[in-house]
C-alpha positions in Angstrom: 0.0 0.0 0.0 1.9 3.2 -1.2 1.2 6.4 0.3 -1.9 7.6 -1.3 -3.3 4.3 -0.4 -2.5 4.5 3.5 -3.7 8.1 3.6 -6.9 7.4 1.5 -7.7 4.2 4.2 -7.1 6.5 7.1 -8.8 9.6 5.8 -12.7 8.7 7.0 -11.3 7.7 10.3 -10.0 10.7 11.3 -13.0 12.3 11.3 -14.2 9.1 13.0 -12.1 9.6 15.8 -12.9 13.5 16.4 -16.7 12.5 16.7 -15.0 9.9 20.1 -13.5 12.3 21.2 -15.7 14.8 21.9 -18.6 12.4 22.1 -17.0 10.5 25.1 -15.0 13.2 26.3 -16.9 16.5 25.5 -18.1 17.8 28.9 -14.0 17.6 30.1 -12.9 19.2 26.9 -15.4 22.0 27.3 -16.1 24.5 24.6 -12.7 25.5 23.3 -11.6 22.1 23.4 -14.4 21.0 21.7 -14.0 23.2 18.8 -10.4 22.7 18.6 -10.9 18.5 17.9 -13.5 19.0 15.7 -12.0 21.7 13.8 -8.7 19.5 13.4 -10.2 16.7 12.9 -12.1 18.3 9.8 -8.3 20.1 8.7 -6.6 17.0 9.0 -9.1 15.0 6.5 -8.6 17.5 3.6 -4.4 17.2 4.6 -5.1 13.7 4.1 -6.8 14.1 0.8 -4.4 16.2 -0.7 -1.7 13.4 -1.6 -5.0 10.9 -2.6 -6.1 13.8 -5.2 -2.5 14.6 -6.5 -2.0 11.1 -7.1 -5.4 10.5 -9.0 -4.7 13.7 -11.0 -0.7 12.9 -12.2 -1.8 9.2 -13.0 -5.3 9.5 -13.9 -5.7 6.2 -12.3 -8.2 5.2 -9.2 -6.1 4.5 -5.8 -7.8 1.9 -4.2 -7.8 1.0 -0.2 -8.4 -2.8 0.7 -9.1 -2.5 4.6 -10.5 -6.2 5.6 -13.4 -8.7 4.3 -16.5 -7.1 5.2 -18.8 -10.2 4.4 -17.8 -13.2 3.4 -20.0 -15.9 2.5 -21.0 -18.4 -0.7 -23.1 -16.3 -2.6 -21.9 -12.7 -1.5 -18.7 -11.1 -0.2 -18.0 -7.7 0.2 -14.7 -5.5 1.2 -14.3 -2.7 3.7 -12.4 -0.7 0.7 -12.0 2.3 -0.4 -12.0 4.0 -4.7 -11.0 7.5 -5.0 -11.1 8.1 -8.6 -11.7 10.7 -11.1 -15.6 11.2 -10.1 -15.1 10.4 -6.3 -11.7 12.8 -6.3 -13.9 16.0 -6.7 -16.4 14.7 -4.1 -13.3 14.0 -1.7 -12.3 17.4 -2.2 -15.4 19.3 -1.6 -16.6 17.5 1.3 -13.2 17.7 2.8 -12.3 21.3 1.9 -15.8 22.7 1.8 -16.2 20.7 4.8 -13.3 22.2 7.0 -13.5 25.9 5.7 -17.7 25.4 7.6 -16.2 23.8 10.6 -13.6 26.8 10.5 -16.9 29.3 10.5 -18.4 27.2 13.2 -15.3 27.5 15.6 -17.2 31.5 15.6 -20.6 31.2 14.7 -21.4 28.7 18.0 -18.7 30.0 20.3 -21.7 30.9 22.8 -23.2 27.8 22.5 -23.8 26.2 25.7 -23.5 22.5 23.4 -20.3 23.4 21.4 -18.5 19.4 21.8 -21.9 18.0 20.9 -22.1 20.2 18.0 -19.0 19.0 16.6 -19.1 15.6 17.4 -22.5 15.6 15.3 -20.6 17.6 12.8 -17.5 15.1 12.5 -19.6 12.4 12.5 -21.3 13.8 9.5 -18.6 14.4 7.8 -17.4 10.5 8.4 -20.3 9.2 6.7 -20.3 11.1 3.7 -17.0 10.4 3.3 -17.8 6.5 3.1 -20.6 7.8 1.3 -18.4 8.8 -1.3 -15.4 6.8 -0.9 -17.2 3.5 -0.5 -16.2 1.0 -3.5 -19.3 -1.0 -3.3 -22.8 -0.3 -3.1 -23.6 -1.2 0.7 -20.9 0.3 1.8 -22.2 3.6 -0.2 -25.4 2.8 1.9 -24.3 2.8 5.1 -22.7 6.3 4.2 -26.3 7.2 2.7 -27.8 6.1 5.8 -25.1 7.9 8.4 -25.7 11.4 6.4 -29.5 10.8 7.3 -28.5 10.5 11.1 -26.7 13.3 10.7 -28.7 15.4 9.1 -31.4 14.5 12.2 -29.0 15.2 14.8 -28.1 18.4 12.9 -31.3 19.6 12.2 -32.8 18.8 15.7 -29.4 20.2 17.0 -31.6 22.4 19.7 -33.9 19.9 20.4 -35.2 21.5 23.3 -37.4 23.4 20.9 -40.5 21.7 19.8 -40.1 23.1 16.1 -36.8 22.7 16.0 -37.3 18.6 17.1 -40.2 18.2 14.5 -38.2 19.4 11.7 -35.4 16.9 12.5 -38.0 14.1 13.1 -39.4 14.8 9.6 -36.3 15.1 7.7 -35.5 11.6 9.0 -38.9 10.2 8.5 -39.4 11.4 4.7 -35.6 10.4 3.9 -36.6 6.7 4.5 -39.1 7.0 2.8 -36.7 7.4 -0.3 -34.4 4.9 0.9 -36.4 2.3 0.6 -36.6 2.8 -3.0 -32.8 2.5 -2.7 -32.8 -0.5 -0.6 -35.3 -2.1 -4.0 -32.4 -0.7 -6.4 -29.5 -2.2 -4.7 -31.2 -5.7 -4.2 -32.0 -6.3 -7.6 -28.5 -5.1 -8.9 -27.0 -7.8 -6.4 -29.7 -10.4 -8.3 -28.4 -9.1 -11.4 -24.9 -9.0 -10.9 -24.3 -10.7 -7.7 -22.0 -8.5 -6.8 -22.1 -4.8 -5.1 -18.8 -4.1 -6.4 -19.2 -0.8 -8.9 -16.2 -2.1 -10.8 -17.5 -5.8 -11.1 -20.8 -3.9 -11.6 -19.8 -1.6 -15.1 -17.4 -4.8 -16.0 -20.2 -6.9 -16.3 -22.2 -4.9 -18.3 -20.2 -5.5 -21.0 -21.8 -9.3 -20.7 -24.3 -9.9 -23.4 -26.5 -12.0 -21.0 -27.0 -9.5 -18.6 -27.5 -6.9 -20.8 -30.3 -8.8 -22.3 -31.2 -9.8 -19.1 -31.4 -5.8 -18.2 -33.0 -5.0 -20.8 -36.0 -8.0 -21.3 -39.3 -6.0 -20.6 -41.2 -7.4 -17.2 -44.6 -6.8 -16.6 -45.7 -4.9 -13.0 -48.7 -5.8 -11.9 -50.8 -2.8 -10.4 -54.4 -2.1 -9.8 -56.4 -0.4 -13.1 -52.7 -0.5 -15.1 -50.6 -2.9 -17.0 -47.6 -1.3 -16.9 -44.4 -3.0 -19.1 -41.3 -1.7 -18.0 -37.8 -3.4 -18.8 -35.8 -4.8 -16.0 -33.1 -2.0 -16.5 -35.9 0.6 -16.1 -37.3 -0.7 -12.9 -33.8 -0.8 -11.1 -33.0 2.8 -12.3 -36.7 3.6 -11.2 -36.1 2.8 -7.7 -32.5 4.1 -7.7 -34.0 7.3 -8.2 -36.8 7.1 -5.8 -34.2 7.0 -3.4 -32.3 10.2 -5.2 -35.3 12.5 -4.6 -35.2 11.2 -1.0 -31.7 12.5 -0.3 -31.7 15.3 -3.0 -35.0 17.0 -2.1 -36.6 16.1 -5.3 -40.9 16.2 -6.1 -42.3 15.0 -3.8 -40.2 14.3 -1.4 -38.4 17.5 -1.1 -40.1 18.8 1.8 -37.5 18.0 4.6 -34.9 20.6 3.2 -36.5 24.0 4.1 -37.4 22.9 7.9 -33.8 21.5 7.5 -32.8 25.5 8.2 -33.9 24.8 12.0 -30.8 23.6 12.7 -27.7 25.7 13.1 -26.9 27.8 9.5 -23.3 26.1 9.5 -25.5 22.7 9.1 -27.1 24.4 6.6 -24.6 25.1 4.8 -23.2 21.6 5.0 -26.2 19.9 4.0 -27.1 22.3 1.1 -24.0 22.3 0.0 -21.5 20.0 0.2 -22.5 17.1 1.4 -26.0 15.2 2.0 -28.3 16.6 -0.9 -26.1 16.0 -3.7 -25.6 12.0 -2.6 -28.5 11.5 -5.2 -26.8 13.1 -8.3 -23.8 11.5 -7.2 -24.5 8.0 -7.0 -26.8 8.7 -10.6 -23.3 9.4 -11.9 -21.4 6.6 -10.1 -24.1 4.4 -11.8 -24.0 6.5 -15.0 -23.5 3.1 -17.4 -26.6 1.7 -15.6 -28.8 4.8 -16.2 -27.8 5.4 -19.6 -29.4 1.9 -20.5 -32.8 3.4 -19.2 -33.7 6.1 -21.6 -37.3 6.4 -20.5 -35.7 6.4 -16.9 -33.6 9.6 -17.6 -36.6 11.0 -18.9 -38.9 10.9 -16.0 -35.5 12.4 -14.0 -35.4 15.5 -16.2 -38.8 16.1 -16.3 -38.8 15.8 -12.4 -35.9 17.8 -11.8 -37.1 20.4 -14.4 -40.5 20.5 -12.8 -38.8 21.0 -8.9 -36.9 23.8 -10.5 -39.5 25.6 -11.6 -41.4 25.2 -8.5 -38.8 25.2 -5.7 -38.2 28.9 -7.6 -41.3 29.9 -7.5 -41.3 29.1 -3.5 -38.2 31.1 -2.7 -39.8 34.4 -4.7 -42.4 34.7 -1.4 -40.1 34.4 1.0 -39.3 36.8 3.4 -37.1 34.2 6.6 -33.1 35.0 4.7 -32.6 31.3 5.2 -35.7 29.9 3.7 -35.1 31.7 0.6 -31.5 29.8 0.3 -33.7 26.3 1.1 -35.8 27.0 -1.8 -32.8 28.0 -3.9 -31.2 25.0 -3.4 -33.9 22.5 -3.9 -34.5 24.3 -7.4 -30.2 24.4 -8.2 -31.1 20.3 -7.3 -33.5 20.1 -9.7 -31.4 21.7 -12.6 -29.2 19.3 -11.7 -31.0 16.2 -12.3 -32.6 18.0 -15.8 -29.0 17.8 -17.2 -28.8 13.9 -16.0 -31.4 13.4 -17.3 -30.6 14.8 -20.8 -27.5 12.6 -20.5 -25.5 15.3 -19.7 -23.9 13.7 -16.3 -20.8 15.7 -16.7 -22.9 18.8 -17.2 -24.8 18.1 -13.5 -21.8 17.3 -11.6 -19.6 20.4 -12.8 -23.1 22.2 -11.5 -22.4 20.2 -8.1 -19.2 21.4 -8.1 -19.5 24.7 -8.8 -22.8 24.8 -6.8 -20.9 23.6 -3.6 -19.2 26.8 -3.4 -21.3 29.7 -4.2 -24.6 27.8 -1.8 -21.8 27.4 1.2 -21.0 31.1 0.8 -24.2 32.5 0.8 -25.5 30.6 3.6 -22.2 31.2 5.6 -22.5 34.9 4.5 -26.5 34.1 5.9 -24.9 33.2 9.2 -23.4 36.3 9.3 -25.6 38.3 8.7 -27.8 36.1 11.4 -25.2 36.7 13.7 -24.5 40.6 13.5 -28.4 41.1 13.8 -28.8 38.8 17.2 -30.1 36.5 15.2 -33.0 38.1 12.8 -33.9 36.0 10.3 -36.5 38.2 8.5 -35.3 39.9 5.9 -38.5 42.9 6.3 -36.1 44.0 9.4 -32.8 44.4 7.8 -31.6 46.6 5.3 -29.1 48.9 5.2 -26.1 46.7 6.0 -23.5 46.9 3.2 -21.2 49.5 5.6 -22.0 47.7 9.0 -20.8 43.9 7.2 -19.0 44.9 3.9 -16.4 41.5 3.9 -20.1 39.7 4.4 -22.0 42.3 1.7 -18.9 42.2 -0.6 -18.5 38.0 -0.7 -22.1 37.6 -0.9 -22.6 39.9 -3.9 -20.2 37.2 -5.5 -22.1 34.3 -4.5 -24.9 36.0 -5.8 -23.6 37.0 -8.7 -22.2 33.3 -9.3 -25.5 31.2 -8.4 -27.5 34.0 -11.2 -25.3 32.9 -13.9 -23.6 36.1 -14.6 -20.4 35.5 -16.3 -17.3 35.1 -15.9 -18.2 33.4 -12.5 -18.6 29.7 -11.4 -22.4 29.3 -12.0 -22.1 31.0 -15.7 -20.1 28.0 -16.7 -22.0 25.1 -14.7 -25.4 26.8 -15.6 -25.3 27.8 -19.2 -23.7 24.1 -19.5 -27.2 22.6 -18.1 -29.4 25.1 -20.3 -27.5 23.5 -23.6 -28.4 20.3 -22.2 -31.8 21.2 -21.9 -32.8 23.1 -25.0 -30.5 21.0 -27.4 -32.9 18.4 -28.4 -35.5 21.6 -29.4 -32.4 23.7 -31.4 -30.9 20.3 -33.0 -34.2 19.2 -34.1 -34.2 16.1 -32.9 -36.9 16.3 -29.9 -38.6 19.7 -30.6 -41.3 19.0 -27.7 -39.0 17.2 -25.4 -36.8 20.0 -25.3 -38.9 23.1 -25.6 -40.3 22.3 -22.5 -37.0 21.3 -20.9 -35.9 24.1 -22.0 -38.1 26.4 -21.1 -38.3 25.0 -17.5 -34.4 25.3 -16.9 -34.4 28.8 -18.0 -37.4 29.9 -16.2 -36.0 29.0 -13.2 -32.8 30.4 -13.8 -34.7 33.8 -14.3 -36.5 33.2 -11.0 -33.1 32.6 -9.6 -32.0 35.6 -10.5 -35.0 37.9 -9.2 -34.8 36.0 -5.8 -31.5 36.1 -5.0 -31.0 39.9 -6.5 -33.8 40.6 -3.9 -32.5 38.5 -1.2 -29.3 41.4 -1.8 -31.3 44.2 -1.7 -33.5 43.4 1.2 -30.7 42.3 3.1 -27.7 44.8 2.4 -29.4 48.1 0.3 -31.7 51.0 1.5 -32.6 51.7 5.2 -32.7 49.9 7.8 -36.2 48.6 8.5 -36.0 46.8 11.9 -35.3 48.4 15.6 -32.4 50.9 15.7 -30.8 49.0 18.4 -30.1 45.8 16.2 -29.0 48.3 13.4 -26.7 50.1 15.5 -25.4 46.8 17.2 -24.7 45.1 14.1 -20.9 44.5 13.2 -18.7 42.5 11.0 -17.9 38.8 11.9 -14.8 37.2 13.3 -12.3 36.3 11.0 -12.7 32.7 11.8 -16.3 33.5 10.0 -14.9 35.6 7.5 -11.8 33.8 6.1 -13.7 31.0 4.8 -16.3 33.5 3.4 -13.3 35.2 1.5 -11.9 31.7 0.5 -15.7 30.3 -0.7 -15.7 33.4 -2.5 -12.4 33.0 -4.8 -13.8 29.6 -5.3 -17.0 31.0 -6.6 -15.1 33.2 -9.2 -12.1 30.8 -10.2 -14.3 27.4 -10.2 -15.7 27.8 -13.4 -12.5 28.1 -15.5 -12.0 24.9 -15.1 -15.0 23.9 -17.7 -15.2 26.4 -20.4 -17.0 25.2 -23.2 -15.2 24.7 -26.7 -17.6 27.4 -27.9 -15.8 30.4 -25.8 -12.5 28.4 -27.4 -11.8 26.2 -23.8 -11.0 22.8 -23.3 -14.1 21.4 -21.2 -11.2 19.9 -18.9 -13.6 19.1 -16.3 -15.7 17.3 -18.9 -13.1 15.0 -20.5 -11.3 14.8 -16.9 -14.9 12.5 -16.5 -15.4 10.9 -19.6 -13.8 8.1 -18.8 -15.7 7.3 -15.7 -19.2 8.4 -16.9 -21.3 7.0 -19.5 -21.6 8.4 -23.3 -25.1 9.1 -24.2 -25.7 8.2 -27.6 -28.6 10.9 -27.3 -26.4 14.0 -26.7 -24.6 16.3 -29.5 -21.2 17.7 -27.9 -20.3 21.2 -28.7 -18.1 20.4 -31.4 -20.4 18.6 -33.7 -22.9 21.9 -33.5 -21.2 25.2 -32.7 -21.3 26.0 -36.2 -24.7 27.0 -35.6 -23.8 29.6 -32.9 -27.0 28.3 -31.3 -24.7 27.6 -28.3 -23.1 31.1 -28.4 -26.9 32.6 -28.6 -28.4 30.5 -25.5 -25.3 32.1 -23.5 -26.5 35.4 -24.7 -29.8 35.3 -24.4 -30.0 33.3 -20.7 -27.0 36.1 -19.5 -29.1 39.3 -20.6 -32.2 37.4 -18.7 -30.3 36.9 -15.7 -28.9 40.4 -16.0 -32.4 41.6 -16.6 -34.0 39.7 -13.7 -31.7 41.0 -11.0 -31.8 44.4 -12.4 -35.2 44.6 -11.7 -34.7 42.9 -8.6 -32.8 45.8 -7.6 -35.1 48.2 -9.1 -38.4 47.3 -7.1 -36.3 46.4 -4.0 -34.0 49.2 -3.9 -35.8 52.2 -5.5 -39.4 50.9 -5.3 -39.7 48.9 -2.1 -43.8 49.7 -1.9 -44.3 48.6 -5.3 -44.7 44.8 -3.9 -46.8 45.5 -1.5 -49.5 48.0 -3.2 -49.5 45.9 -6.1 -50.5 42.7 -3.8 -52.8 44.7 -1.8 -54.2 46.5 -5.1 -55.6 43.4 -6.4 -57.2 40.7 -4.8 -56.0 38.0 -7.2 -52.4 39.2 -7.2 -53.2 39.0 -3.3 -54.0 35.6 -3.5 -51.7 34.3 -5.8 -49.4 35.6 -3.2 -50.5 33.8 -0.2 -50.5 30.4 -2.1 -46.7 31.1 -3.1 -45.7 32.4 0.0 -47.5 29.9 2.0 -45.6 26.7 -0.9 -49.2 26.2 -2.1 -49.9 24.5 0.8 -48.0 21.2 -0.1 -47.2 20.7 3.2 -50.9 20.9 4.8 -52.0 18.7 1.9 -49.5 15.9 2.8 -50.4 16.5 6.9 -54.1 15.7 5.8 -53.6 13.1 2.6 -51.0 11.4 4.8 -49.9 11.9 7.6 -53.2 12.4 9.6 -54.4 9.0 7.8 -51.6 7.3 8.9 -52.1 8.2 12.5 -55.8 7.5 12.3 -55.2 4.0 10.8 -52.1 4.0 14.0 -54.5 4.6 16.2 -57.3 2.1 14.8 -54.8 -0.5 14.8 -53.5 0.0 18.2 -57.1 -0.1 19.4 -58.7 -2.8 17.9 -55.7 -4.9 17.5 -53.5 -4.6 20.0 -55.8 -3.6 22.8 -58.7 -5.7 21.8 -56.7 -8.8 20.1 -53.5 -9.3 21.5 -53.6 -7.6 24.6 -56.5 -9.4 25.4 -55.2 -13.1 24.4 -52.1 -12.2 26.3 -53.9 -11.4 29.2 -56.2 -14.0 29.2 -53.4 -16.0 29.0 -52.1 -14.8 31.7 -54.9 -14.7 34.3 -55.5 -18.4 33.3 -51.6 -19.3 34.3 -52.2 -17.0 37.4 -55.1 -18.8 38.6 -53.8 -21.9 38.1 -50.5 -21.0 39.8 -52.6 -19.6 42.7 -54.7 -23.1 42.9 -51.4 -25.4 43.1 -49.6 -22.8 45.3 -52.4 -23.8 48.1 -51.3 -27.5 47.7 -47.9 -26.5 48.6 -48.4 -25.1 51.8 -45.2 -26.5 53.8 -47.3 -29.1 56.4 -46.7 -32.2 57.4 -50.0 -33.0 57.3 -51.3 -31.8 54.5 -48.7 -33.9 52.7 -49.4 -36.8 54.5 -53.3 -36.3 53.6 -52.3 -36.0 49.7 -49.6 -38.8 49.8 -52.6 -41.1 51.8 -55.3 -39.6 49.0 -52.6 -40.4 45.8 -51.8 -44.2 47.5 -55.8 -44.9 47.9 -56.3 -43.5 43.8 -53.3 -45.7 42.9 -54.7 -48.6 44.9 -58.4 -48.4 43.5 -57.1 -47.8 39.7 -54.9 -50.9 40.0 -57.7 -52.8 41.5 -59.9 -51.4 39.0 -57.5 -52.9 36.6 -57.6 -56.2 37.8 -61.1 -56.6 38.0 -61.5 -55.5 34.6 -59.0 -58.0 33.9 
């Protein structure tokens, strides 16, 4: 084992051993202890992933960590082992480095904290599991990661569980994640059928293997009430995959853990949204890119899905007023673009915008925290304003982030966004699906416009004007520590530099990030690169076009907010149906009562009919009937037993007189 090798099989650990420490050993360490193990342990995994990353990069090869057999049986074994290649190596590097620069923040944002070596224990032990998340060279062992990051992400969220709301959203971020992960649970099983074998290697070898590629792709028949649905095998296994991908990722329906996910701590929001747990779903899509690409109806339902959360998660974070909220919504809809480029078969288009993505979303919810913590924690943004002199480090990184996550070139999101849009509206400008990708089109630039507005207005609110809450939190508001503000600064040059690494052949780049995945991701026969259509300048055009409506969006963002801040209001008030329309936006048209009274008040009814006429009436019952029948008899035979001589003498006479008359009865039968 070289020294990439032993670095890459200690590297999860580490964080491993930061989450003992202050888990067994917190309330001795206290709070400056606390935050110094969970801040090195965090440091010390990106120093460990710096020699695994400049070895995949100078070879281009996968290092590869055998640990110990895992399972070993007949039919099934399975290694403790660690891959880093060229798609986990970016992963590696954002969790870890992401990852540290947010742990960094945290050593300031929760130095009051009364919890601080809890905190970080929950935050190490996060980090541990996405890292075998990631890491993980098998399937199962990718699903214990998948299932730690849910954990976490309950811990996290429910971090100040003392608060009802606070514990609720934790509970329900864990509740609808299973719900998802059974679908994942479906997914893996059958690909062990399959391939007998969790092994991704063994897994993209084997597909090669014209028997289980016919095998994959024989159409099965499902059997559901009032439809007979044909589906091929293939299809069904990506179908649950991804059921299990809008679990984790915050996909329709199942995105609605990630906004109460802002209850926890804004450093855990920053994690989650950013780094780490919601882009596990894109993620293992890519990991299993040569699987999906067999699925072409599959990829379709994921781009219409993600397209279609997009669109709506947008429309969501227009009506919000909470600073952190509006970020939640953002990043369910960024999500959703995502999954519209896998979908397309652009899978090196979505990860570049999980990349690039993981920057610009960490620094504006760190710059969030910030701003959270120079206000004494107001989150509303109608009682800010006015704060570009009291926090300019905070105003002036933010401005970038926001520039980056609107598209505006030449920052990160330009490159990762316009990337997605080609993906979207090529099948429309090359002819070949006009429908299919007008309306993916149309969806993925929508919601980039939305973007736009919301964040532009999220800016203004925030940072521009007067101040519109008390005069005491305006006057008391003041830049953050530079444990808050150095990783700001450093998400910030991230933001701007990121995207150079992909620029498209049509601006006359490379698209290194691109063919630094090829070989790793699966070719969609479906997809026209650059070269084969720039000739067109339809490329050149979308770029255009989608930067002047991005430009145009948070111009008038800026406009209404800055030099018109009544016009939303009178207009609202002015007419009733602007006034309703409104309300259903800002209240997330009510998706969240609907499921309380489609399902979750169902479920407790049927809960609470089941408890009371089956276990109360049916079991209980038995049981204790049961048991009053063994109590009585034990009370009967107890009285036999009552420790005198003479009531044993009286039974023994009464047994020899019963033994006597049966054997005489015997004998006189006989």
């Amino acid at each position: 084992m070289n020294e990439a090798a032993r670095c890459l099989a200690a590297l999860p650990f580490v964080c491993l051993a930061g989450f003992l420490v202050n888990g067994l050993l917190g309330r001795r360490l206290g709070r400056q202890g606390g935050t110094a193990v969970g801040v090195a342990a965090a440091l010390a995994s990106f120093l460990l992933a710096i020699p695994v990353a400049r070895e995949v990069f100078s070879t281009g090869e996968a290092v590869k960590a055998d640990l110990f057999s895992w399972i070993d049986t007949s039919d099934l074994q399975v290694k403790m082992a660690f891959l880093c290649d060229r798609l986990s190596v970016v992963m590696l590097l954002v969790v870890t480095g992401v990852g540290s620069l947010i742990h960094l923040y945290s050593a300031g944002y929760m130095s009051h904290d009364a919890s601080v070596p809890r905190y970080f224990a929950y935050l190490n032990l996060f980090m541990f599991a996405m890292l075998l998340l990631v890491l993980g060279d098998n399937l199962l062992l990718t699903f214990v990661g998948w299932e730690g990051v849910g954990l976490c992400s309950y811990l996290l969220i429910g971090f100040w569980f003392d608060d009802p709301e606070k514990a609720y959203a934790g509970r329900k971020a864990f509740v609808v994640n299973r719900i998802g992960d059974f679908g994942f649970l479906l997914g893996m099983f059958a690909i062990f059928v399959v391939f007998r074998s969790f092994d991704y290697e063994t897994i993209r070898a084997n597909l090669g293997d014209s028997n289980i590629r016919g095998r994959l792709l024989r159409t099965i028949e499902v059997g559901l009430p009032f439809l007979d649905l044909k589906i091929s095998l293939v299809g069904a296994i990506t179908m649950a995959l991804f059921i299990g991908a809008i679990g984790k990722s915050a996909q329709i329906p199942l995105y609605v853990w990630l906004p109460d996910a802002m209850a926890g701590p804004t450093p855990v929001s920053a994690l989650i949204h950013a780094a780490t747990m919601v882009t596990s779903g894109i993620y293992m899509i890519c990991r299993l890119s040569h699987l999906f690409a067999l699925a072409p109806p599959t990829l379709d339902i994921i781009a219409g899905v993600g397209g279609a959360t997009a669109i709506f998660a947008a429309l969501m974070g227009l009506a919000q007023n909470d600073i952190k909220k509006v970020l939640a919504y953002s990043t369910v809809s960024q999500l959703g673009l995502m999954f519209l480029a896998l979908g397309t078969g652009g899978f090196a288009a979505g990860f570049f915008h999980v990349f690039t993505h993981a920057f610009f979303k960490a620094l504006l919810f760190l710059g969030a925290g910030s701003v959270i913590h120079a206000m004494s924690g107001e989150q509303d943004m109608r009682r800010m304003g006015g704060l570009a002199g009291k926090l300019p480090a905070t105003f002036g990184t933010m401005l970038v982030g926001t520039l980056a996550i609107a598209g505006i070139p030449p920052l990160a999101g330009f490159f990762s966004k316009d990337e997605i849009l080609w993906r979207a509206w090529e099948g429309c400008l090359t002819g070949k699906h006009v429908g299919h990708g007008l309306v993916l089109g149309l969806l993925g630039s929508v919601a980039s416009v939305l973007t736009a507005f919301y964040m532009f207005r999220l800016l203004a609110m925030t940072f521009f004007g007067s101040s519109r809450g008390s005069a005491e939190a305006h006057s008391h508001a003041h830049e953050s520590p530079w444990t808050m503000t150095l990783p700001l600064a450093a998400l910030a040059t991230c933001s701007v530099a990121a995207g150079f690494l992909n620029v498209p052949h049509v601006l006359h780049g490379g698209a290194h990030f691109s063919a630094w995945l090829a070989p790793v991701l699966a070719p969609y026969p479906e997809v026209v690169t650059a070269e084969q259509f720039t000739h067109h300048g339809a490329e050149m055009g979308l770029m255009i076009v989608s930067t002047l409506l991005a430009l145009g969006a948070g111009g008038a963002a800026l406009w209404i907010y800055v030099k018109k801040p009544g016009l939303p209001a009178s207009v609202i008030q002015g007419s009733a149906a602007m006034g309703q329309l409104y309300a259903i936006v800002r209240d997330r048209f009510y998706i969240d009562e609907a499921y309380d009274r489609m399902v979750v008040k169902p479920v407790k009814t049927t809960a609470l009919l089941l408890w009371i006429f089956v276990d109360v009436l049916v079991i209980d019952m038995l049981v204790n009937v049961a048991a009053l029948v063994a109590e009585v008899v034990s009370e009967a035979v107890r009285r036999l037993q009552d420790g005198v001589v003479g009531t044993y003498a009286v039974w023994f006479l009464a047994g020899a007189m019963l033994l006597v008359g049966y054997f005489l009865y015997i004998l006189g039968v006989a």
